[in-house]
mmCIF file of the N, C-alpha and C atoms, coordinates in Angstrom:
data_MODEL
# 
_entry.id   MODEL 
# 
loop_
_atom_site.group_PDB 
_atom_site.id 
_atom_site.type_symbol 
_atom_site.label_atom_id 
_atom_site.label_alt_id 
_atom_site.label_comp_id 
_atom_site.label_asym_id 
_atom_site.label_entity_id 
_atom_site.label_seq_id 
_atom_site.pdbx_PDB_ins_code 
_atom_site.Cartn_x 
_atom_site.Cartn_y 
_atom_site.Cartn_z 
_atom_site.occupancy 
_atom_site.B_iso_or_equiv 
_atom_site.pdbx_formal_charge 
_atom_site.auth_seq_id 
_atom_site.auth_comp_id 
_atom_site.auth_asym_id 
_atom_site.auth_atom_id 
_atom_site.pdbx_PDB_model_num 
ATOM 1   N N  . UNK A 1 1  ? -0.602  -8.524  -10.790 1.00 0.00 ? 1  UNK A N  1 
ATOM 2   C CA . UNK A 1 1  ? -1.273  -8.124  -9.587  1.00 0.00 ? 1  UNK A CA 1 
ATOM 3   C C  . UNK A 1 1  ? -1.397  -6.607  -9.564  1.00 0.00 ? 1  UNK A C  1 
ATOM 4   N N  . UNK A 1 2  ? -2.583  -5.965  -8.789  1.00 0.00 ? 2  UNK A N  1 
ATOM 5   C CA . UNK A 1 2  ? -2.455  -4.491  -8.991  1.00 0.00 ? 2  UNK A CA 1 
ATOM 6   C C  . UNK A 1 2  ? -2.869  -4.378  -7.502  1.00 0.00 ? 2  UNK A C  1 
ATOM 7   N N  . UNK A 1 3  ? -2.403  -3.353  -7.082  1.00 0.00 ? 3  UNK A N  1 
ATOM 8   C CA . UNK A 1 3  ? -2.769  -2.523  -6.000  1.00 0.00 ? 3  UNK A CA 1 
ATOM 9   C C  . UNK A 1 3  ? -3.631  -1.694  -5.943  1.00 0.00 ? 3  UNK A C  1 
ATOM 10  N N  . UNK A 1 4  ? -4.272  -1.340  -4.473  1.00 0.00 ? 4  UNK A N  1 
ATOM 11  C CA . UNK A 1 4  ? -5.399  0.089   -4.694  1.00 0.00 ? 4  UNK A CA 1 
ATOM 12  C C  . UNK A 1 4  ? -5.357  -0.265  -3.207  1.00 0.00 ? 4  UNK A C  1 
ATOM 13  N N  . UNK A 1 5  ? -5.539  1.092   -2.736  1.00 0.00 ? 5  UNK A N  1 
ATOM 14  C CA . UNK A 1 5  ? -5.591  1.779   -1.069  1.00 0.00 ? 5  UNK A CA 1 
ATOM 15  C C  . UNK A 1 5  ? -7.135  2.519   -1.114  1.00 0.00 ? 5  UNK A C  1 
ATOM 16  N N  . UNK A 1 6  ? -7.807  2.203   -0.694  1.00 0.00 ? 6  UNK A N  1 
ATOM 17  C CA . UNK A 1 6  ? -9.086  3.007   -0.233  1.00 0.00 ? 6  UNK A CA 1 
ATOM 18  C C  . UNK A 1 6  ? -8.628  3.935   0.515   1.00 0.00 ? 6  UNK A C  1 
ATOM 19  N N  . UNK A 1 7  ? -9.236  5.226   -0.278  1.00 0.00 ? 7  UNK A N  1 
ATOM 20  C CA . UNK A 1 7  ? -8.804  6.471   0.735   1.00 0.00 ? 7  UNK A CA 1 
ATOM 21  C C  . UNK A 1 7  ? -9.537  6.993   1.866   1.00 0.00 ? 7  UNK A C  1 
ATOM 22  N N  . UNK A 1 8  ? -10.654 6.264   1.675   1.00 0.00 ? 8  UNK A N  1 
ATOM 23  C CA . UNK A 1 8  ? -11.739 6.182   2.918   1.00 0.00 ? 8  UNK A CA 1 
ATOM 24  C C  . UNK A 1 8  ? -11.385 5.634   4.133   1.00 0.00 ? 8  UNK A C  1 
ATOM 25  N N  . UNK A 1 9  ? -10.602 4.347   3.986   1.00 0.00 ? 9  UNK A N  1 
ATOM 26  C CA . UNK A 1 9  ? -10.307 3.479   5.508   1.00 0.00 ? 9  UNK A CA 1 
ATOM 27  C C  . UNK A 1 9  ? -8.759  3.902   5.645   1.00 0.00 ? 9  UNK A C  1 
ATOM 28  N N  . UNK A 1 10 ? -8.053  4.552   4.552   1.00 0.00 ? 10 UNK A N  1 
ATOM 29  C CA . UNK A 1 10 ? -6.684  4.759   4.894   1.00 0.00 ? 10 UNK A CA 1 
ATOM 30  C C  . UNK A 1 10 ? -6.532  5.230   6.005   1.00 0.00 ? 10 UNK A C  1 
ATOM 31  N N  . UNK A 1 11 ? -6.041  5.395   7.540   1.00 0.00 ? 11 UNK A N  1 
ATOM 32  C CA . UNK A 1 11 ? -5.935  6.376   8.121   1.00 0.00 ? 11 UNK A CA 1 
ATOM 33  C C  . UNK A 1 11 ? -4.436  6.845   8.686   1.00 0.00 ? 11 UNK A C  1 
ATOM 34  N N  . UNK A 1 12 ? -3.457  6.554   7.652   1.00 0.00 ? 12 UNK A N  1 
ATOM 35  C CA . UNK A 1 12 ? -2.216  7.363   7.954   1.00 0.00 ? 12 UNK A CA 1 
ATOM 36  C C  . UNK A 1 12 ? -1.291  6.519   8.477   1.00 0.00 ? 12 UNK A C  1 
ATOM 37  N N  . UNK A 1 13 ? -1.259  5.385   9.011   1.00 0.00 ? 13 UNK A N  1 
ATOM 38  C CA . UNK A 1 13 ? -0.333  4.859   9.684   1.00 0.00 ? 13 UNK A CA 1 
ATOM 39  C C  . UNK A 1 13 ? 0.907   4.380   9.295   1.00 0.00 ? 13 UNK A C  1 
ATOM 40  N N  . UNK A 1 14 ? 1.146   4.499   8.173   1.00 0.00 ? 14 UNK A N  1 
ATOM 41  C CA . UNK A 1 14 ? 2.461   4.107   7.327   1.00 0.00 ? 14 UNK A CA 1 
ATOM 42  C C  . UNK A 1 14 ? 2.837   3.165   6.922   1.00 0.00 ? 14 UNK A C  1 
ATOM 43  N N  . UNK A 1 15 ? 2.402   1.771   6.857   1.00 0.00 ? 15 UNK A N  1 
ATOM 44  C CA . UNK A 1 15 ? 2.931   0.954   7.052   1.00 0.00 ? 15 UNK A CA 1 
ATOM 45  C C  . UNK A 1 15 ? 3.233   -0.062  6.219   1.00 0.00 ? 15 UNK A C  1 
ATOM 46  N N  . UNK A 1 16 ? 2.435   0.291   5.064   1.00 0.00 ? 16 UNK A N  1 
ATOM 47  C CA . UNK A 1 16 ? 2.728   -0.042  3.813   1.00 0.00 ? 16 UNK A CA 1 
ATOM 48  C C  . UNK A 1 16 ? 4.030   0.607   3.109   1.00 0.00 ? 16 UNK A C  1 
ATOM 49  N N  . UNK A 1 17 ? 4.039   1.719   3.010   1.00 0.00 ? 17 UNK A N  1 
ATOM 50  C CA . UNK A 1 17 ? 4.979   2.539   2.725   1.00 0.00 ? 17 UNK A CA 1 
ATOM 51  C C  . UNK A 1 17 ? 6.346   1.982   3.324   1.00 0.00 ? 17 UNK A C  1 
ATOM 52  N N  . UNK A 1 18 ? 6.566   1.826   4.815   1.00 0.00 ? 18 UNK A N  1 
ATOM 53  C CA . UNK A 1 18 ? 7.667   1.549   5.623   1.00 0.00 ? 18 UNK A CA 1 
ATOM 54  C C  . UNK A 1 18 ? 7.760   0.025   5.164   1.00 0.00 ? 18 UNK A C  1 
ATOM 55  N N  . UNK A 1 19 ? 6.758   -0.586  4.372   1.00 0.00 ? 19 UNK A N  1 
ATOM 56  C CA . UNK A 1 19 ? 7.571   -2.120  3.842   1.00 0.00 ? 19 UNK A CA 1 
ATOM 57  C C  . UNK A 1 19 ? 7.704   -1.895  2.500   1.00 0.00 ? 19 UNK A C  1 
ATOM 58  N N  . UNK A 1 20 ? 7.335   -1.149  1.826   1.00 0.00 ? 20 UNK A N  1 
ATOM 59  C CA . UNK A 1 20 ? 7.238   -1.637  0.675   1.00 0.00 ? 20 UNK A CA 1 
ATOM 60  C C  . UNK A 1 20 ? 7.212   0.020   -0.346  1.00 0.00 ? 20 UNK A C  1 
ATOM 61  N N  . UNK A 1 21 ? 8.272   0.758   -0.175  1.00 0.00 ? 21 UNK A N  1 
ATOM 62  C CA . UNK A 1 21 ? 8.296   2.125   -0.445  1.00 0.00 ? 21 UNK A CA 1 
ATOM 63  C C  . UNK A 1 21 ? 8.183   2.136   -2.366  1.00 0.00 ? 21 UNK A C  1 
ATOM 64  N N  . UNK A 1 22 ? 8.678   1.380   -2.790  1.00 0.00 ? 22 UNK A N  1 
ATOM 65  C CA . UNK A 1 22 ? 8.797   1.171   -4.171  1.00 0.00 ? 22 UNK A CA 1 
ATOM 66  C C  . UNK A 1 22 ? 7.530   0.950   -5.056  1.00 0.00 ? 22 UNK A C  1 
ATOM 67  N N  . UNK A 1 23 ? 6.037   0.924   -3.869  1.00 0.00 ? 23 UNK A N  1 
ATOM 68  C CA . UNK A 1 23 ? 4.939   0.560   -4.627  1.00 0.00 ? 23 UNK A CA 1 
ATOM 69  C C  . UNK A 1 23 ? 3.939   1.916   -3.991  1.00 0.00 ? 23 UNK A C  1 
ATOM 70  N N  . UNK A 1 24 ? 4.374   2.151   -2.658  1.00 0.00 ? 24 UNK A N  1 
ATOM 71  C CA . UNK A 1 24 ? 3.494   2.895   -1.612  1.00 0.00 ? 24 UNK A CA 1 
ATOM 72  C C  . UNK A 1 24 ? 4.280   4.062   -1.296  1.00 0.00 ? 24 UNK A C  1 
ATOM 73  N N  . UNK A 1 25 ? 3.357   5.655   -1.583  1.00 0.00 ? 25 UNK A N  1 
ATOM 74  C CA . UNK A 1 25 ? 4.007   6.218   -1.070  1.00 0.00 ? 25 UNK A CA 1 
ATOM 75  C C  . UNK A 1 25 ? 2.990   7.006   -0.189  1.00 0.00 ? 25 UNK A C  1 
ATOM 76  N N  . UNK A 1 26 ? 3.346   8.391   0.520   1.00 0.00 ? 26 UNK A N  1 
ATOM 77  C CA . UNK A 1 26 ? 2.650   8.906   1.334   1.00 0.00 ? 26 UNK A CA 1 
ATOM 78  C C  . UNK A 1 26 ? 2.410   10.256  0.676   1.00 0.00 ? 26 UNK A C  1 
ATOM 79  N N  . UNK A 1 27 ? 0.987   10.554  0.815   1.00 0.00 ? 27 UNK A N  1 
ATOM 80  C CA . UNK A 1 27 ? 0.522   12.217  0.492   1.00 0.00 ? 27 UNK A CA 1 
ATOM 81  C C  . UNK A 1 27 ? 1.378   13.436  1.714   1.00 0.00 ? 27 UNK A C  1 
ATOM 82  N N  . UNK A 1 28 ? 1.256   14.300  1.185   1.00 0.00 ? 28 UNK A N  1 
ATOM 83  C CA . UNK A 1 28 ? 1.700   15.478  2.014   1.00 0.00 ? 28 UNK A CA 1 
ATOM 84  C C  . UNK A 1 28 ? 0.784   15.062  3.662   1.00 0.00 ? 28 UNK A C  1 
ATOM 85  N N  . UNK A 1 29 ? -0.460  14.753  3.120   1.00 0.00 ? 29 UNK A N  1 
ATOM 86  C CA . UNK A 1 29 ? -1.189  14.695  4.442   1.00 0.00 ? 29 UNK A CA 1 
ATOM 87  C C  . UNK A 1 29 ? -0.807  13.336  5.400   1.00 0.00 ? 29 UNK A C  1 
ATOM 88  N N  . UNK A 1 30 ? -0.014  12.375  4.596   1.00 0.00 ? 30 UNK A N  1 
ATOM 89  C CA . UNK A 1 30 ? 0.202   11.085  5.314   1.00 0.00 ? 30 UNK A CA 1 
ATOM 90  C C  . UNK A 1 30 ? -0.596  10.325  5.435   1.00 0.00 ? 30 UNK A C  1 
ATOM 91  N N  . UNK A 1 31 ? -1.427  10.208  4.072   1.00 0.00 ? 31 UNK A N  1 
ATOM 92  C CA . UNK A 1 31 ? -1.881  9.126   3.751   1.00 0.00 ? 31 UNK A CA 1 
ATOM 93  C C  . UNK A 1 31 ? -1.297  8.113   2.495   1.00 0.00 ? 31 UNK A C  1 
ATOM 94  N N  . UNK A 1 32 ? -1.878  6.938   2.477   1.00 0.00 ? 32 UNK A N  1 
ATOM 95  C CA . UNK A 1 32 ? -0.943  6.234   1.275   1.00 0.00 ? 32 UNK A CA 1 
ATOM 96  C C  . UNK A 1 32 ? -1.595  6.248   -0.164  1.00 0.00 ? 32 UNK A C  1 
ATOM 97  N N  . UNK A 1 33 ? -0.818  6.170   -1.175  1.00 0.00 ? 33 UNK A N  1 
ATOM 98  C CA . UNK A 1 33 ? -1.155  6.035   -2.306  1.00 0.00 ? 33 UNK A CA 1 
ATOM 99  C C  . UNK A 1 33 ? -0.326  5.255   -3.357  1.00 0.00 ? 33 UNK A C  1 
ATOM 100 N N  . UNK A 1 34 ? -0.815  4.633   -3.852  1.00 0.00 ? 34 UNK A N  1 
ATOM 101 C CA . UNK A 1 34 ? 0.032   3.889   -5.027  1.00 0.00 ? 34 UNK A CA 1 
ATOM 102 C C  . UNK A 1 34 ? 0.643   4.180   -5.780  1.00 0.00 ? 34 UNK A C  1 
ATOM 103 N N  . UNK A 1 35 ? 1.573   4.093   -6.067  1.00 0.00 ? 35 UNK A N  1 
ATOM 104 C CA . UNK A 1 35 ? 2.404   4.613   -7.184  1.00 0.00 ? 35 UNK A CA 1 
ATOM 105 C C  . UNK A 1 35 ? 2.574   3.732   -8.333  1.00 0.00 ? 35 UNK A C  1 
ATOM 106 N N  . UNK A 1 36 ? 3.022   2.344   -8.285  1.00 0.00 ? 36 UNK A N  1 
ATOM 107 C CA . UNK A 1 36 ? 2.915   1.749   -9.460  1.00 0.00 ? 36 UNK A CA 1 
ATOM 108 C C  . UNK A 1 36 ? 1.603   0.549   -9.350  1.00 0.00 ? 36 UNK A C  1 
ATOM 109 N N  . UNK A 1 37 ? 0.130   0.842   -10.197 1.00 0.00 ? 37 UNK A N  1 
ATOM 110 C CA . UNK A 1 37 ? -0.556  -0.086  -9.474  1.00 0.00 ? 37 UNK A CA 1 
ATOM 111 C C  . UNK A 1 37 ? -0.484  -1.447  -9.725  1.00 0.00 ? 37 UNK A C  1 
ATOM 112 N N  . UNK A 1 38 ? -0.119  -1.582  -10.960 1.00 0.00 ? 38 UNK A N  1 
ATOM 113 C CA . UNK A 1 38 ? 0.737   -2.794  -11.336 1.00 0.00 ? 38 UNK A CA 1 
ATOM 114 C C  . UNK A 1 38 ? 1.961   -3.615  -10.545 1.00 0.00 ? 38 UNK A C  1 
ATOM 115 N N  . UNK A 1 39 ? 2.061   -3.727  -9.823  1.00 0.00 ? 39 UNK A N  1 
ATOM 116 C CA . UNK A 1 39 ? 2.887   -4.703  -9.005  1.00 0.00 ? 39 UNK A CA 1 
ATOM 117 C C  . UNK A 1 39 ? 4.079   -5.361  -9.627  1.00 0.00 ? 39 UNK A C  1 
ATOM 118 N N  . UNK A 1 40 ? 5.174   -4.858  -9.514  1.00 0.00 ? 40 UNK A N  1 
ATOM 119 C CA . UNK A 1 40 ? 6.317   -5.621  -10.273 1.00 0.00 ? 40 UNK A CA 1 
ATOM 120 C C  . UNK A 1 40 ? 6.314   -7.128  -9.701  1.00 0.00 ? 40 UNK A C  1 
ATOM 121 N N  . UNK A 1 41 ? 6.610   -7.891  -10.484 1.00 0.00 ? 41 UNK A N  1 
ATOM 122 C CA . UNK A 1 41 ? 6.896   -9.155  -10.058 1.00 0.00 ? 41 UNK A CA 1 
ATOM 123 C C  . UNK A 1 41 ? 8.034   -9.389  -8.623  1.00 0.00 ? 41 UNK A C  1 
ATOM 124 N N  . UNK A 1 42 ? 9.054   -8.536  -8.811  1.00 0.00 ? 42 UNK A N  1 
ATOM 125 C CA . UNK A 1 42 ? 9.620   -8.383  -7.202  1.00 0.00 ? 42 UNK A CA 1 
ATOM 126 C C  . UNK A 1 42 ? 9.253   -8.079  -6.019  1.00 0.00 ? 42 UNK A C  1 
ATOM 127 N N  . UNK A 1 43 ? 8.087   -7.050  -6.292  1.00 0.00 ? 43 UNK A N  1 
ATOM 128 C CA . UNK A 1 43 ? 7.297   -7.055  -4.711  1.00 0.00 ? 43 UNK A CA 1 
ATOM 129 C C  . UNK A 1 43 ? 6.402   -7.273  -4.452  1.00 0.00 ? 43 UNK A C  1 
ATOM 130 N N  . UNK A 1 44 ? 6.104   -8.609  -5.136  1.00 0.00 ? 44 UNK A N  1 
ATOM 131 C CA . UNK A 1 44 ? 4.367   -9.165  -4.763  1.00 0.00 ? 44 UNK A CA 1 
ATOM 132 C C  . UNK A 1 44 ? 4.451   -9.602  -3.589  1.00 0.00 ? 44 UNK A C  1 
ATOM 133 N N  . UNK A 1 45 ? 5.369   -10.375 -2.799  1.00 0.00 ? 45 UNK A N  1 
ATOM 134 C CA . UNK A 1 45 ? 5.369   -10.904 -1.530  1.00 0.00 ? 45 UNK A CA 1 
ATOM 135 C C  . UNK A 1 45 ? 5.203   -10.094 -0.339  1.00 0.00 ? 45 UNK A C  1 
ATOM 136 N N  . UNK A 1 46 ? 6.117   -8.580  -0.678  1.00 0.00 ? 46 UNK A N  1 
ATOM 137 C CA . UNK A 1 46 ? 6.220   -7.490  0.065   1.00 0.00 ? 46 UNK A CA 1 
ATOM 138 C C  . UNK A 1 46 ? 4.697   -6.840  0.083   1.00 0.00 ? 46 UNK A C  1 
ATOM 139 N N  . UNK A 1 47 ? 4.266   -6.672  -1.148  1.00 0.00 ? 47 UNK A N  1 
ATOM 140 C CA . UNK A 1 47 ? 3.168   -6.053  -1.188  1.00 0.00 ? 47 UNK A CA 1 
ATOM 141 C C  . UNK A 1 47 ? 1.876   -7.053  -0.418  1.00 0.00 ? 47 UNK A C  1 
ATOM 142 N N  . UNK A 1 48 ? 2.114   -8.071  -0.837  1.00 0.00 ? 48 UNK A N  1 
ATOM 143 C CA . UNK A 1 48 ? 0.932   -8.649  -0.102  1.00 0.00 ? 48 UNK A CA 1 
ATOM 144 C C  . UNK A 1 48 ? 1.270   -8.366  1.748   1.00 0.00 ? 48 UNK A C  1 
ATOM 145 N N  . UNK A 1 49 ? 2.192   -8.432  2.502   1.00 0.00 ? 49 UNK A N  1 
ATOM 146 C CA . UNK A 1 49 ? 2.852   -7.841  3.456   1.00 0.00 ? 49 UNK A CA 1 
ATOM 147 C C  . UNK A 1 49 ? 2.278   -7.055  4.276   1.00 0.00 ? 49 UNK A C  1 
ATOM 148 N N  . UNK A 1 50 ? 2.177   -6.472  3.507   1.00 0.00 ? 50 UNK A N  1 
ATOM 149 C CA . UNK A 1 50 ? 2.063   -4.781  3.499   1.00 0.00 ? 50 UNK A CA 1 
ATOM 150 C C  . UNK A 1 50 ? 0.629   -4.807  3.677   1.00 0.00 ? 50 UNK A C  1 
ATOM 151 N N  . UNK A 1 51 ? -0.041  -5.439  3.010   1.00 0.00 ? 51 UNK A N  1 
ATOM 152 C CA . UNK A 1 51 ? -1.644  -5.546  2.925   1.00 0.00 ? 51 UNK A CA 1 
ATOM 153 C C  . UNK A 1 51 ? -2.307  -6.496  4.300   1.00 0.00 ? 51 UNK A C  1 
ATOM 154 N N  . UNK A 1 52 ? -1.528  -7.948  4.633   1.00 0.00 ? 52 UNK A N  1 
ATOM 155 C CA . UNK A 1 52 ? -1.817  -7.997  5.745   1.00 0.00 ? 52 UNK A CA 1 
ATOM 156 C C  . UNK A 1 52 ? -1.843  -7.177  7.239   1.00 0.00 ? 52 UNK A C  1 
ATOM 157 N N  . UNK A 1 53 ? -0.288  -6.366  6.682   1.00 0.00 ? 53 UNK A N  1 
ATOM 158 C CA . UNK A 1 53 ? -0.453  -5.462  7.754   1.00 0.00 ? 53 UNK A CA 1 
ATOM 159 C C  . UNK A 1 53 ? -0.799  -3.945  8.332   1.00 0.00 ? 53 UNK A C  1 
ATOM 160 N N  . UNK A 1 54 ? -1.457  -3.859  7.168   1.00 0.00 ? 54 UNK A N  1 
ATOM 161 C CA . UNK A 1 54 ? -2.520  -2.669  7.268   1.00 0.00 ? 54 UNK A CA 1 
ATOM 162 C C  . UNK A 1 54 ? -3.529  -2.982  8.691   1.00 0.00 ? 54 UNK A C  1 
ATOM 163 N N  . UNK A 1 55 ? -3.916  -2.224  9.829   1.00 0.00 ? 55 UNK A N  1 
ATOM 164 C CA . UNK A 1 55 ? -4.251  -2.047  10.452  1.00 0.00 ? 55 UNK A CA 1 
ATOM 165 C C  . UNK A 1 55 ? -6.297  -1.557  10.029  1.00 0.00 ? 55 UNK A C  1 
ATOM 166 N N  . UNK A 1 56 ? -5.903  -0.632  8.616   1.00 0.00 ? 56 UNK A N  1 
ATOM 167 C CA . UNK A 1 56 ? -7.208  -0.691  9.054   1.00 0.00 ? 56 UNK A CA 1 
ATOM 168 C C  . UNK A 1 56 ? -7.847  -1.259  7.073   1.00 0.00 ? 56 UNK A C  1 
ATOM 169 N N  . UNK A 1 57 ? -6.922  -2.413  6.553   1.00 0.00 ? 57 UNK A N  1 
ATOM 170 C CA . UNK A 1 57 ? -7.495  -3.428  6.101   1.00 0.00 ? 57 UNK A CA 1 
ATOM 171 C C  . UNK A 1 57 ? -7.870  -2.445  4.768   1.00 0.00 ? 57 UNK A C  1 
ATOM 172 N N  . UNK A 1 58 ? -6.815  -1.219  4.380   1.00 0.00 ? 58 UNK A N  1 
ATOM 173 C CA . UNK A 1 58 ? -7.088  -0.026  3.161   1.00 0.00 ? 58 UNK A CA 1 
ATOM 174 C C  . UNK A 1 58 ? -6.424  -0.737  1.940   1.00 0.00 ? 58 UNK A C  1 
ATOM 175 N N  . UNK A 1 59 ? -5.632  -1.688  2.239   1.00 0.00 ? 59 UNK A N  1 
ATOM 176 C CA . UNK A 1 59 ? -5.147  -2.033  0.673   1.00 0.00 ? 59 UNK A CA 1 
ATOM 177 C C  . UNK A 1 59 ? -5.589  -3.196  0.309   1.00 0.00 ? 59 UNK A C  1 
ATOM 178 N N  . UNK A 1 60 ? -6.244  -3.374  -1.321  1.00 0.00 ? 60 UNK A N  1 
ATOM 179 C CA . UNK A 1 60 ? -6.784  -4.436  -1.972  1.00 0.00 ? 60 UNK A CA 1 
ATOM 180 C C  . UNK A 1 60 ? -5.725  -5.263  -3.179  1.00 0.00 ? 60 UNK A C  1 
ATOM 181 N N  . UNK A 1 61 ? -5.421  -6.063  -3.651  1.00 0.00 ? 61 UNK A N  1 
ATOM 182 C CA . UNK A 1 61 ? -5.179  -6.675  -4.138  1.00 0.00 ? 61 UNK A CA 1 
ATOM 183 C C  . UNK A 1 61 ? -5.631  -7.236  -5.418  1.00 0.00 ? 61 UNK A C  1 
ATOM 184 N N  . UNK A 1 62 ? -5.484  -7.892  -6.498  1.00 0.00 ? 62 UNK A N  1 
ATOM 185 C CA . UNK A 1 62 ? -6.357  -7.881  -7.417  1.00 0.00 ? 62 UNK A CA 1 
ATOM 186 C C  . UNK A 1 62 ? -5.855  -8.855  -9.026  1.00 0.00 ? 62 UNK A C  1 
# 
């Protein structure tokens, strides 16, 4: 599974990050970005999570 955050709809709210810090982290500006886009097999559940609860629907799956 891989991750990706559109940096267009990102708008800062954290909340990926606050579930799932080991995949998501935050720019200086407080937006999110991926760090491993490859998805370890341990936080696919988290990560998908994380993606439902994006607010404004920035992280894709894949």
């Amino acid at each position: 599974m891989k991750a990706k955050v559109d940096e267009d709809r990102c708008r800062g709210h954290g909340v990926c990050w606050s579930l799932c810090p080991e995949v998501f982290d935050l720019t200086d500006d407080g937006y999110a970005v991926v760090l491993t886009p490859d998805v370890p097999a341990e936080f696919e559940d988290t990560v998908r999570t994380a993606m439902g609860s994006c607010p404004e629907r920035a992280i894709t799956l894949d």
